[in-house]
Residue, then its C-alpha position, 0 to 999 in steps of 0.5 A: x914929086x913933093x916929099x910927105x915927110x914924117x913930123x915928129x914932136x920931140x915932146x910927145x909920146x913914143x918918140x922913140x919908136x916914131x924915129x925908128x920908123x920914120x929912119x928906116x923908110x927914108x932916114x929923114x924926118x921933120x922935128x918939131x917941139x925941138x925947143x931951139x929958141x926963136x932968137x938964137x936962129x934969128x940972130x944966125x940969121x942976121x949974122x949970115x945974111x950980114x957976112x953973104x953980103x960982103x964983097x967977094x974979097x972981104x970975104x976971102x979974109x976968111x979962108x981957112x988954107x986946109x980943105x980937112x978943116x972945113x972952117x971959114x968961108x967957101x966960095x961959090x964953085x969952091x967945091x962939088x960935092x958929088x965927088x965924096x960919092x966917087x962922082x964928078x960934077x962941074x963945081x956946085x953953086x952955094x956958097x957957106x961959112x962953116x964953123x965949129x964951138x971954139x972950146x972943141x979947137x986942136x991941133x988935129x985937122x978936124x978941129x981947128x979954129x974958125x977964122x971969124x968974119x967979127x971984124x967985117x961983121x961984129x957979133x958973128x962969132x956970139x950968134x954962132x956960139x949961141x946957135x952952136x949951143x942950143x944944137x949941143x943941147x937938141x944933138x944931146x936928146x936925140x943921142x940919148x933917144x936914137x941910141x936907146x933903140x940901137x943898143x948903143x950909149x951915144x950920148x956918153x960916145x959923143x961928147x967932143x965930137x968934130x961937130x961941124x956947123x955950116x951956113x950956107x946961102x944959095x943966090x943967083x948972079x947979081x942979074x938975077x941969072x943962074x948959069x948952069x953947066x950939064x949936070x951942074x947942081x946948087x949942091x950936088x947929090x951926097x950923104x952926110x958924114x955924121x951920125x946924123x945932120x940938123x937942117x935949118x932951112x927956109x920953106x922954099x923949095x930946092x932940097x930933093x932926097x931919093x924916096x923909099x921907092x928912088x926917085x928924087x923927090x922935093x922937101x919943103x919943110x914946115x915952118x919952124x920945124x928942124x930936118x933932120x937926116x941920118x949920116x953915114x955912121x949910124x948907116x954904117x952902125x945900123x947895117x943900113x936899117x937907118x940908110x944914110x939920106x942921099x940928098x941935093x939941093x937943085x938950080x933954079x931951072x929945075x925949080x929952087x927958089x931964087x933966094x934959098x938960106x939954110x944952116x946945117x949941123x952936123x954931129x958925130x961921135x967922138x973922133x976914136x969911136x969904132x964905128x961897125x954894124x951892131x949885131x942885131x943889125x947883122x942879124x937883121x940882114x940874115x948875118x949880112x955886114x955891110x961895112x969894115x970897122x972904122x974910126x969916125x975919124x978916119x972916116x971923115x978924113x976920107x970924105x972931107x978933102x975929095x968935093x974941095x979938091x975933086x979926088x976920089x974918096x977914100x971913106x966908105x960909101x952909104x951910097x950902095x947904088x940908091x944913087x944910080x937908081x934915084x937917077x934912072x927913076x927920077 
């Protein structure tokens, strides 16, 4: 089943109300008069596709060695996704370049430096930055306009977050071929870790969320519009009024695209940040709080290693069952 999913216009009326709507049904809408710039996802474009294109060993010159840096290049098969939900999975079939604004670079874990593919790819590290910086900017209006419905100064809370940006590109084998093992995914079933997660994708199909009913259901996403998808901590901030999207991206014999390209941003507050249910949002569930207070910190490092390393996590799960009930109805 397609996916009808709301089409909100940041530049029109009442947009905050229209997000809050749309969050609490599926925590996923389309968003369009974002004003990201043509050539700046152009640019990203031509750098990935430049990058995918290399060699299996030049790309793995630019391997980071931590799996709680989540920088440089991932293989195909270098991790399975399921497991940040305490599921196993045979390895998922993506591969991805991920990356992160080089003046937020630390000592910290999460916020070290981008091993950039330049000398292979010249200009990959300008692209990236170019892209980095218009998602600050639109990450910037929708903290302001999410945060307003909350009770809660996003914008001022996430100001050097570990923002994470990954390109990822899904393929079949040089024969034209996807060999997949049972329960195999291209990226299996998992919620974000974010306060929320921009996706620019090609509309092709591929990408499922389970629906307000459960069930997976298929997006394709309009041209030039941007998805977006709640994550973890504004779920666990909301009390799951804004439930954390679950989502994957599925093979080619269950009906993707040979050829499926996207970037993903993903935005968290600072990494001190106390993340817990709002009272109004416990009040809403009849003084029900569904989640412990956690640093944003503490909560990615949980979740981070467990799909590269195929551990258990130790960050709270969003999950709350809807994964089992998206399988059994799907």
């Amino acid at each position: 089943m397609t996916a009808d999913i709301p089409v909100i216009d940041l530049k029109g009326p009442d947009v905050g109300a229209l997000l809050d709507g749309a969050l609490r049904a599926t925590g996923f809408v389309q968003l369009v008069g974002h004003g990201l710039r043509p050539e700046a996802a152009a640019g990203l474009r031509d750098a990935c596709d430049r990058f995918f294109a290399l060699g299996d060993e030049e790309k793995a010159r630019f391997v980071h060695p931590s799996p709680l840096a989540n920088r440089g290049h991932r293989r195909k098969g270098a991790e399975a996704l399921s497991y940040s939900l305490g599921a196993a999975s045979p390895p998922d079939l993506f591969e991805s370049f991920n990356c992160g604004a080089d003046d937020r670079v630390d000592d910290s874990p999460l916020f070290q430096a981008t091993p950039w593919p330049d000398p292979a790819v010249p200009g990959f590290s300008a692209a990236a930055h170019t892209y980095l910086q218009e998602m600050e900017r639109i990450c910037g209006v929708l903290d302001r306009l999410l945060g307003e419905r909350i009770g809660l100064d996003l914008a001022a809370l996430s100001t050097r977050g570990p923002d994470t940006m990954a390109c990822i590109d899904y393929r079949p084998g040089a024969d034209g071929h996807e060999p997949v093992q049972p329960g195999q995914q291209r990226m299996g079933a998992h919620s974000d870790y974010t306060s929320f997660t921009l996706l620019l994708a090609d509309p092709v199909p591929g990408l499922q969320i389970v629906g307000p009913a459960g069930g997976w259901i298929d997006v394709v996403p309009e041209p030039g519009a941007l998805l977006m998808n709640v994550g973890d901590v504004l779920a666990m901030a909301t009390n799951d009024i804004w439930p954390s999207t679950l989502h994957r991206v599925v093979p080619m014999a269950s009906g993707a695209a040979a050829t499926r390209r996207s970037v993903a941003y993903f935005h968290y507050p600072d990494r001190d940040v106390a993340v817990s249910p709002l009272p109004w949002s416990i009040a809403e569930r009849d003084g029900a709080s569904r989640y412990a207070e956690v640093s944003v910190e503490a909560h990615l490092v949980g979740k981070l290693a467990a799909p590269k390393t195929a551990t258990a996590a130790t960050g709270a799960s969003t999950a709350a069952g809807r994964i089992d009930d998206a399988d059994r109805t799907s």
